[in-house]
Backbone as ProteinMPNN parsed JSONL, in Angstrom:
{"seq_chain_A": "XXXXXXXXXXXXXXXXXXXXXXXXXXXXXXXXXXXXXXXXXXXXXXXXXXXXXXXXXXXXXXXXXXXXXXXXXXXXXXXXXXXXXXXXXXXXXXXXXX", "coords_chain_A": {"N_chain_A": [[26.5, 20.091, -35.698], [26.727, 17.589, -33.369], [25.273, 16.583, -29.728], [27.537, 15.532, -28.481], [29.721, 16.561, -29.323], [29.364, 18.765, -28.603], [31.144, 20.874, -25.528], [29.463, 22.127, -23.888], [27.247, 20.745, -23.769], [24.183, 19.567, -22.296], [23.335, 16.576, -20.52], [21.149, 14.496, -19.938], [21.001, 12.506, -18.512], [22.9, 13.175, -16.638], [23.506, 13.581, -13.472], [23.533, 16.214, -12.052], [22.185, 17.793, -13.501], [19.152, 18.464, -12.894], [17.15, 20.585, -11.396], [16.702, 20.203, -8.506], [19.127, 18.841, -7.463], [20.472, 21.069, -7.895], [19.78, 22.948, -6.381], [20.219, 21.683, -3.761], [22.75, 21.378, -4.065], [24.245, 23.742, -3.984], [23.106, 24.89, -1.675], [20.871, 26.585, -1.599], [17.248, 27.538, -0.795], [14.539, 25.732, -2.033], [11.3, 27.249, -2.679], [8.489, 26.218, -0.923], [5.333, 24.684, -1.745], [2.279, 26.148, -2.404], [-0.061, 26.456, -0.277], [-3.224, 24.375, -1.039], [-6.452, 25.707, -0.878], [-9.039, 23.256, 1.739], [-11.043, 21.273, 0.839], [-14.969, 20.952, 0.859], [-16.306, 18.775, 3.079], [-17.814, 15.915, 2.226], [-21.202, 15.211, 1.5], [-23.746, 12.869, 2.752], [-25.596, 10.292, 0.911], [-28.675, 11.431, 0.287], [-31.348, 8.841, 2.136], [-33.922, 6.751, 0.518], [-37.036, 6.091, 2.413], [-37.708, 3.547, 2.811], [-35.442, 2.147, 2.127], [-33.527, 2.547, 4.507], [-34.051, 0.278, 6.175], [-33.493, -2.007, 4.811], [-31.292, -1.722, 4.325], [-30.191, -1.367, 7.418], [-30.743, -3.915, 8.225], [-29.63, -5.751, 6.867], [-26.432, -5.471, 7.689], [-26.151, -6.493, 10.485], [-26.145, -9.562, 9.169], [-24.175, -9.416, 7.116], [-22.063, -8.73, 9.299], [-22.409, -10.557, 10.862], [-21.164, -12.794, 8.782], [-19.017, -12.411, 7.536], [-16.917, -12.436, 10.401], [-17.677, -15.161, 10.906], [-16.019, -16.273, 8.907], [-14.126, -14.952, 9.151], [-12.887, -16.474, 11.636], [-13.05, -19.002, 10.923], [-10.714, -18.996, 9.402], [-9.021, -18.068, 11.171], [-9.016, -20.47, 13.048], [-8.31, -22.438, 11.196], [-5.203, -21.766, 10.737], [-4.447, -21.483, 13.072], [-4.503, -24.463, 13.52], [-2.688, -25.323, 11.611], [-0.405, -24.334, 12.463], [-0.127, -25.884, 14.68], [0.551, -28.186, 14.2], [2.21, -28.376, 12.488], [3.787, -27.937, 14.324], [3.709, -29.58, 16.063], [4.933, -32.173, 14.348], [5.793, -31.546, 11.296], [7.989, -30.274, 12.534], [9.566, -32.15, 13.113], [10.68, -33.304, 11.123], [13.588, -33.769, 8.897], [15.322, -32.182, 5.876], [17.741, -32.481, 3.074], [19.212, -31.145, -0.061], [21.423, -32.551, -0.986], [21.239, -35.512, -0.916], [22.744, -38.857, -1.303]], "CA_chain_A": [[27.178, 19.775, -34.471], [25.975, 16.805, -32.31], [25.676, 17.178, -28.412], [28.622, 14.497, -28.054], [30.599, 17.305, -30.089], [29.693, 20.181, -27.62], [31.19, 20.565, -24.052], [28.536, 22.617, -22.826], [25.563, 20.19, -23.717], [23.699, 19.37, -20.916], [22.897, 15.079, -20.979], [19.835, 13.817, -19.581], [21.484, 11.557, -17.389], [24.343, 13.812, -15.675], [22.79, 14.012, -12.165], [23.535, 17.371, -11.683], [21.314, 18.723, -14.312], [18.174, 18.933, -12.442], [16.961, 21.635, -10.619], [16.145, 19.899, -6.974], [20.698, 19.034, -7.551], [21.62, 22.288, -8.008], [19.504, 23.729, -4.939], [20.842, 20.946, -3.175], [24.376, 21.5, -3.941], [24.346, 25.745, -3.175], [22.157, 25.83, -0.333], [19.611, 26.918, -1.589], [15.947, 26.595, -0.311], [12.78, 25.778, -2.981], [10.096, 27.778, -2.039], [7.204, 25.483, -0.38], [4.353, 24.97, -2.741], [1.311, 26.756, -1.781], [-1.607, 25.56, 0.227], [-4.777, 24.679, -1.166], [-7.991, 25.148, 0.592], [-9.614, 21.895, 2.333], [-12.246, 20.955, 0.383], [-15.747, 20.557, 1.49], [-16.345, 17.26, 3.469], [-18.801, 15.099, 0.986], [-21.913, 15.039, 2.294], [-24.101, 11.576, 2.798], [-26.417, 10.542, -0.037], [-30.33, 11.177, 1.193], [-31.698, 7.498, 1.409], [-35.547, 5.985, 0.846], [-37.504, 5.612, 4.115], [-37.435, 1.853, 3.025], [-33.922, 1.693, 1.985], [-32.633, 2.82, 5.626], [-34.574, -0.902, 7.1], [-33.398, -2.979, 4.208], [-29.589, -1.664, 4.636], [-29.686, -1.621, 8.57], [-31.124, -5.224, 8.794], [-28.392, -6.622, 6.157], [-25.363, -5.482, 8.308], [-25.719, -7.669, 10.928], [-25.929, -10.342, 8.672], [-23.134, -9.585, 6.866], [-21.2, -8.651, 10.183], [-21.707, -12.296, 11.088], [-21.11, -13.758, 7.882], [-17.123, -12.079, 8.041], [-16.974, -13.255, 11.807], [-17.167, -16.338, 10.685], [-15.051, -16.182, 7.798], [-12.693, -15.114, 10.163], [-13.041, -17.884, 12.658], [-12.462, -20.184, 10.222], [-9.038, -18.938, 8.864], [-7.914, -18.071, 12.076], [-9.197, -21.984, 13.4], [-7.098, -22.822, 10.078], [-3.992, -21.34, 11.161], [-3.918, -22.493, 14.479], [-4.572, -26.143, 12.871], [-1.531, -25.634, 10.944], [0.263, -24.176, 13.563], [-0.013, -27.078, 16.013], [0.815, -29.552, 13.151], [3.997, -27.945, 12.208], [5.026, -27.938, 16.132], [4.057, -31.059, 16.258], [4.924, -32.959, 13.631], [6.609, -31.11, 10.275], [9.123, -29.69, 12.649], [10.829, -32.615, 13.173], [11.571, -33.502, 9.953], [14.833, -32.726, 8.067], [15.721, -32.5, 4.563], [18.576, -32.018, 2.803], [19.38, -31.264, -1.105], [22.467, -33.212, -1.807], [21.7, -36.769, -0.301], [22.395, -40.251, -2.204]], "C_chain_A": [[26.234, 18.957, -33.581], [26.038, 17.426, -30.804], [27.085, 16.345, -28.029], [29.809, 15.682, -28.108], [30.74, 18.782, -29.248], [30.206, 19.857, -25.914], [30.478, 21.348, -23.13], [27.373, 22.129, -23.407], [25.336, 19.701, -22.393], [23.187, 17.739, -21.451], [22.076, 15.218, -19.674], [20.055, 13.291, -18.303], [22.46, 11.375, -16.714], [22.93, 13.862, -14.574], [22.872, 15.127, -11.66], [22.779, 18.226, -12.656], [19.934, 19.017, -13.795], [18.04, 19.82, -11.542], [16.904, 21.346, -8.835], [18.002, 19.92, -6.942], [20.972, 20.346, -7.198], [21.19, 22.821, -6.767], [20.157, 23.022, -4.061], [22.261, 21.253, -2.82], [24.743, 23.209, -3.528], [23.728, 25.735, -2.157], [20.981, 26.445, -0.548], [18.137, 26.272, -1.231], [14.681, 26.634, -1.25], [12.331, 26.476, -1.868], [9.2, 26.683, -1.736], [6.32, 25.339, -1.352], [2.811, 25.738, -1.612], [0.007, 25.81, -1.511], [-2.739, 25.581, -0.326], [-5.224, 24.625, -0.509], [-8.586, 23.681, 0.644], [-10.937, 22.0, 1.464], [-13.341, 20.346, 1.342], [-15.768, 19.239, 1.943], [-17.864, 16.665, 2.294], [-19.985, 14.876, 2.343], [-23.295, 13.21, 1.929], [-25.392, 11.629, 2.379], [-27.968, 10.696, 0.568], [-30.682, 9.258, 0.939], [-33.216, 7.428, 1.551], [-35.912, 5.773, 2.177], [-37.73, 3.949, 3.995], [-36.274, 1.571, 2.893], [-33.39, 1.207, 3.387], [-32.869, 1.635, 6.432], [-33.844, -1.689, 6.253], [-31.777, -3.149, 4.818], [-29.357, -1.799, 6.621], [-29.952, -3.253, 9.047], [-30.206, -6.697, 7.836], [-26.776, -6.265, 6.908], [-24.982, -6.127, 9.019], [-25.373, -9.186, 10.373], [-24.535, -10.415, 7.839], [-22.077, -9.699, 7.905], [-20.863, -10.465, 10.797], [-21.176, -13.219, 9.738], [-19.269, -13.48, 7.823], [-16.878, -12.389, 9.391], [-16.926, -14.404, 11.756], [-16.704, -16.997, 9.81], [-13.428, -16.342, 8.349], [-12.368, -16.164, 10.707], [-12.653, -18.691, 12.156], [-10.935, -20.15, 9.506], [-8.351, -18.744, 10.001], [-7.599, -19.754, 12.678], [-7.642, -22.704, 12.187], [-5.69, -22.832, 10.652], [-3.458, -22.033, 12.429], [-4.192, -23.962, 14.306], [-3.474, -26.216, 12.408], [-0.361, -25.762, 12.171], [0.59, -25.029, 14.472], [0.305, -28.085, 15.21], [1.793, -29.181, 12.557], [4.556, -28.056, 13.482], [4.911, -29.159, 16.045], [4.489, -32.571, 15.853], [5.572, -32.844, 12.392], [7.725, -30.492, 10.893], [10.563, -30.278, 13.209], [11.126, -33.497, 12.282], [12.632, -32.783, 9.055], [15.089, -33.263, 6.489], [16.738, -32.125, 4.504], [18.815, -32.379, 0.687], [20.077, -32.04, -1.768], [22.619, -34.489, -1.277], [21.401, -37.516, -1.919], [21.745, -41.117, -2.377]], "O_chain_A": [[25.192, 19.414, -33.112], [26.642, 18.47, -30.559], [27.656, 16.801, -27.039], [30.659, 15.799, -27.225], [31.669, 19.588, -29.195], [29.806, 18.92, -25.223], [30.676, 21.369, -21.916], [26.449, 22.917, -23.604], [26.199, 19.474, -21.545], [22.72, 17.602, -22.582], [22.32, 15.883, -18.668], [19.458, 13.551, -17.258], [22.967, 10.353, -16.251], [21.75, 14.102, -14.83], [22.226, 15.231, -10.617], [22.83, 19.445, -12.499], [19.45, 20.001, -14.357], [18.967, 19.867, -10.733], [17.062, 22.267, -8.033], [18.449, 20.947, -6.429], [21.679, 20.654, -6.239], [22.068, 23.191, -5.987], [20.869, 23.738, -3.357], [22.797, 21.355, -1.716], [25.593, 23.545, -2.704], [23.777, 26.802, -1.543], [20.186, 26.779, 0.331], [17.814, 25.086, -1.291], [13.88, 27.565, -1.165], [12.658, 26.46, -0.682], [9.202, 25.975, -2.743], [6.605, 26.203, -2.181], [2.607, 25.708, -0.398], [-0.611, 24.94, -2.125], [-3.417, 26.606, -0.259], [-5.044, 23.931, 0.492], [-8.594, 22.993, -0.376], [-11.736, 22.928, 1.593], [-13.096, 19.576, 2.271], [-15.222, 18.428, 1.194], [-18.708, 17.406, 1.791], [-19.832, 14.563, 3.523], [-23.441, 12.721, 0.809], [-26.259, 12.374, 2.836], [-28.292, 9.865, 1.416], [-30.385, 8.582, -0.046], [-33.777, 7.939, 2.521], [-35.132, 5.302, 3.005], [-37.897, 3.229, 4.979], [-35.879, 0.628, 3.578], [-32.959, 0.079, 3.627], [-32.151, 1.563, 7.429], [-33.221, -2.445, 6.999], [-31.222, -4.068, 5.421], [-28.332, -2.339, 7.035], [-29.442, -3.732, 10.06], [-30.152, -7.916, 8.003], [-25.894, -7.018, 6.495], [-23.856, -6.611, 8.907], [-24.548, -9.914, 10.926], [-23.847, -11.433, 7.917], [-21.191, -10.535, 7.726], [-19.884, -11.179, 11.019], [-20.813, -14.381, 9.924], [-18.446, -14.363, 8.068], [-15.943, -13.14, 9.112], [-16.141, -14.959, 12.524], [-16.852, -18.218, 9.757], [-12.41, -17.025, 8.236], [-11.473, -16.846, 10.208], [-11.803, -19.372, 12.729], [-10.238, -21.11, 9.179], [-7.182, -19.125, 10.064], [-6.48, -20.256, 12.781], [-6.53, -23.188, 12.402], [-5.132, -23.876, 10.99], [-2.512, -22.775, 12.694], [-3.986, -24.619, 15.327], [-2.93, -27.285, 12.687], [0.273, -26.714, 12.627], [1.652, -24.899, 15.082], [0.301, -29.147, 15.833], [2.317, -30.097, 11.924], [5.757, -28.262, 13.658], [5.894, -29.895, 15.95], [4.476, -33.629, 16.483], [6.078, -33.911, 12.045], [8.583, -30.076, 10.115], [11.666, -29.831, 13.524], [11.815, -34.473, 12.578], [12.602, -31.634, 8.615], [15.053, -34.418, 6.065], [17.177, -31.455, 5.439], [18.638, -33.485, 0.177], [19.766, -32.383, -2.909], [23.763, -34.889, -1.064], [20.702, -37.292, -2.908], [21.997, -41.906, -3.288]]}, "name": "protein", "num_of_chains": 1, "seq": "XXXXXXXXXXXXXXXXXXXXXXXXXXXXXXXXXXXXXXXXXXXXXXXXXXXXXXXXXXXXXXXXXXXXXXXXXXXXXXXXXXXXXXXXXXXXXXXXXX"}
């Protein structure tokens, strides 16, 4: 006997066969899942007494080197920006000319 052949098989892909459905459809309420405990906060690796000069005296440098990364895409933008107002936005196309 196939499942096609029974009328109490359950198919895969009736939407009422899962369990979250059926609570759904009675009223019923899942229980909550239970809380785990908070895990410790990670604590911060010890560093070299030379490390802590090498890494604090490369931040600023990087901090400016994204600063003006920035600067330049935002400069970008507002380059475009003023050259589409002023100039691509008054041109018109159209798909179906002769």
């Amino acid at each position: 006997m196939s499942l096609s052949d029974d009328p109490n098989a359950v198919h895969p892909a009736d939407p009422g066969n899962f369990p979250a459905d059926a609570a759904r459809s009675t009223g019923a309420v899942e229980p909550a899942p239970a809380a785990t405990p908070a895990a410790p906060a990670p604590t911060a690796p010890a560093t070299a007494p030379g490390n802590a000069a090498s890494t604090a005296s490369a931040n600023p440098a990087r901090k400016r080197a994204l600063t003006a990364v920035a600067a330049v895409v935002a400069l970008a933008g507002i380059a475009y920006g003023t050259y589409w107002a002023l100039v691509l936005n008054h041109f018109e196309s159209t798909d179906n000319a002769y």
